[in-house]
N, C-alpha and C positions, 0 to 999 in steps of 0.2 A: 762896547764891542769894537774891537779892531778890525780895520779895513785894508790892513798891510798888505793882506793875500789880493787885491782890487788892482790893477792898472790904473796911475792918478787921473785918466782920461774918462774911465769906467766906473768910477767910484758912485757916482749918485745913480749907475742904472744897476748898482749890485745892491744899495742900502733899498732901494725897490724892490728889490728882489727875494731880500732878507724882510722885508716887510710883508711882502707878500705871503710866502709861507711861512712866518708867525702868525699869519693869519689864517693860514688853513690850515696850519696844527689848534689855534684857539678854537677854531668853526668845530675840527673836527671832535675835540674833547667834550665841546657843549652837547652836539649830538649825539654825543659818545652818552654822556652823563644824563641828557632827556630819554636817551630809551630805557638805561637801565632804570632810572625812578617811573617810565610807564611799566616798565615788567612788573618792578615792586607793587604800584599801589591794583596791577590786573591782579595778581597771586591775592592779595589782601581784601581784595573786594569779591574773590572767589572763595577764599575762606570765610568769609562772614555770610555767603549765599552758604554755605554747607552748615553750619553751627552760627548760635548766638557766640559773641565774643561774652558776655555775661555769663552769671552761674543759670546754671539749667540743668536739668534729667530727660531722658531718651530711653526710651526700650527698644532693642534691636531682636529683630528676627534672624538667624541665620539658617540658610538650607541649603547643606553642601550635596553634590553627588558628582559619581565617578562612575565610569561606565563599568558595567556588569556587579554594581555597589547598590544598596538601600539609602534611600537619603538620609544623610545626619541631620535632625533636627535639633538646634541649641536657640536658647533667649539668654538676654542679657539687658541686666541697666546699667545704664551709664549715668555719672552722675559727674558734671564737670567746668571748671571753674579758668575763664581766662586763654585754654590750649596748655596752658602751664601745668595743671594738678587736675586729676581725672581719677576716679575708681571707676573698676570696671566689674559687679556683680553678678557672678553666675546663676541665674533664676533655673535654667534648664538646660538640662536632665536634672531629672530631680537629686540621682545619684552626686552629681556634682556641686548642688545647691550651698550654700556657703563659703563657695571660695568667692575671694576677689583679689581683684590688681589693683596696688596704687601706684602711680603716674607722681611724682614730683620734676621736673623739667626735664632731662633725661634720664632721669632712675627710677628704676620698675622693680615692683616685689609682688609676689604672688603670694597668698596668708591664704593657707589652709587648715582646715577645720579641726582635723588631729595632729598639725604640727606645731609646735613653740613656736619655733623661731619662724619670718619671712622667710620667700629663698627668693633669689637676685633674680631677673628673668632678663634677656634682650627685645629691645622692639622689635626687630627684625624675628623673632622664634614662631614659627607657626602656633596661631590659637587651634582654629579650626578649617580644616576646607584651605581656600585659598587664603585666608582671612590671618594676618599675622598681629602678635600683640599690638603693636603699633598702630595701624590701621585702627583699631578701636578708642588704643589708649591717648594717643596724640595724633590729630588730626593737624597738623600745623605748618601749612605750606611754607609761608610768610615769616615764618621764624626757624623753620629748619634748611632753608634752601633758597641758593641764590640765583633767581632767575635772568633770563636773556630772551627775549623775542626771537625766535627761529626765521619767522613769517607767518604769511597769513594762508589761510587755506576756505573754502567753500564748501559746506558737509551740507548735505540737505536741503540746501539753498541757504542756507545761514552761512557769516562770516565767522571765521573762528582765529584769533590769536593761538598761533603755536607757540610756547614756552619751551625752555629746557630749564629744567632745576637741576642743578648741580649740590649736592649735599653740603652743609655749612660745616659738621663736622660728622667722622664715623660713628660717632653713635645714636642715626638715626636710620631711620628704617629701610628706607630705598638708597643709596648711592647715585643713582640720577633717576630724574621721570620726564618725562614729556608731556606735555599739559593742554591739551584742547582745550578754548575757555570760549564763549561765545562774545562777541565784538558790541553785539547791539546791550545787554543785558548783562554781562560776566559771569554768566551762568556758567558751573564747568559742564563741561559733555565728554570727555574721555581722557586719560591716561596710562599712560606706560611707564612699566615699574623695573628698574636695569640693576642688574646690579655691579658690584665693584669692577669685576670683569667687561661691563659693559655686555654683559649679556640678557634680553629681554627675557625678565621674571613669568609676568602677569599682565592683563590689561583688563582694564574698571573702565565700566561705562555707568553714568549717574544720570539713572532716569525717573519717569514719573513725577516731573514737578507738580507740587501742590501746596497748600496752605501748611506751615508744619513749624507750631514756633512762632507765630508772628509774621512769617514772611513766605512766602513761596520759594522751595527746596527743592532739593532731589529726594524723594522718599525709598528711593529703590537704588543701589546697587549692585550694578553684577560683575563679580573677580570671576575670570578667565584663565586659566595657566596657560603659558604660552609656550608649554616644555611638554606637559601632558595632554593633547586633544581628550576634553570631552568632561575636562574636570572642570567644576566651573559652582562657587560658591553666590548665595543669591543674599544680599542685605535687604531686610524689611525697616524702614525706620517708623518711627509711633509714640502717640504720647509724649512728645516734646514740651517742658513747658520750661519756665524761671523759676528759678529755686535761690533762695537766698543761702550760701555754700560758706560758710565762716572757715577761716583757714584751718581753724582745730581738725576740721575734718578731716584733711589731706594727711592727716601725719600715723606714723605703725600703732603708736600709741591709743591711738581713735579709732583704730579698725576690729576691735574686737566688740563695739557698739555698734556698730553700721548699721546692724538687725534691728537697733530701737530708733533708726536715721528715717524721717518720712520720707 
């Protein structure tokens, strides 16, 4: 580096100087670069509190209502391998019984009973209630979205890591979320769902931890719309176990067997 711009009197208190802030641009990148891998492995350790990373099956409850509305009762199993490949099988209403969605990383089809062909679906398309395919189909913090530490905040007397998730690409379900996760544990405890506009969608709270799976979970969530007071969808999770999921399974060709899949 050249020191021509220096007065030859000043020369050794400028390469000081040049030294110095190479050194608080190096500081500042390391820091830069340890929080973003803390955001990474909180998002990753809070995905694996919500779902086994292994194949596994789940039956979900869902119980939508809207004010001056009957509540929508719907079940579902889910059956899912990785965050990558997921079928999503509609056990209830019975009227509905037969259909299912498959999940390959981000491509979704929905395979109905009297139709040939699959039809294309988005994550983002409302299933039921608050509850949109995504949400069911790919639960995938850590591989859809690129987090950042906001700060920290105190809910309840717990310390909680705020996140912002930022979408890694459009075809994922939320465009940003906001991510409560708990500091002692990585438990998540709440979320906000924005979309491209940056406007708040929904907010999930993940409660009732217990035994589910091997580990202690959220078995209960509850989706809130944040547009409509009073709408508000309730997740039951159940029956969580391991399942050994061979990739044949994942594919259109294998879905019209699923009925003979334990």
């Amino acid at each position: 580096m050249s020191l021509n711009f220096c007065p030859s009197g000043y020369r050794a208190r400028c390469v000081g100087l040049i030294l110095a802030a190479l050194a608080l641009v190096s500081g500042g990148t390391a820091v830069a670069a340890d929080d973003a891998d803390l955001a990474r492995s909180i998002v990753v350790k809070a995905d694996e509190v919500r779902f086994p990373q292994d194949g596994f099956q789940v039956i979900i409850d869902i119980a939508s209502t809207s004010p001056g509305e009957p509540a929508e009762e719907r079940k579902y199993k889910i059956l899912s391998k990785g965050n990558e490949n997921t079928i999503v099988q509609t056990l209830e209403p019975a009227s509905d019984r037969g259909q299912a969605m498959l999940m390959r990383g981000h491509d979704l089809w929905v395979f109905m009973p009297n139709i040939s062909q699959p039809v294309r679906l988005s994550l983002a398309q409302r299933l039921t209630g608050q509850v949109a395919n995504g949400d069911l189909a790919r639960a995938n913090f850590a591989g859809d979205y690129e987090p950042k530490i906001l700060r920290s905040e105190t809910v309840d007397g717990e310390k909680m890591h705020v996140l912002e998730l930022t979408a890694a690409d459009r075809g994922v379900t939320y465009a940003k979320v906001l991510y409560w996760v708990r500091q002692s544990n990585n438990w998540p405890h709440k979320a906000e769902f924005y979309s491209l506009s940056d406007r708040l969608l929904k907010v999930c709270r993940y409660e009732k931890f217990q035994a589910l799976g091997g580990r202690t979970r959220p078995t209960q969530l509850v989706m809130e719309d944040a547009l409509k007071k009073g709408e508000v969808s309730v997740l039951r999770y159940s029956q969580m176990s391991a399942k050994e999921l061979p990739d044949r399974v994942f594919t259109k060709q294998y879905m019209d067997k699923l009925n003979r899949v334990d």
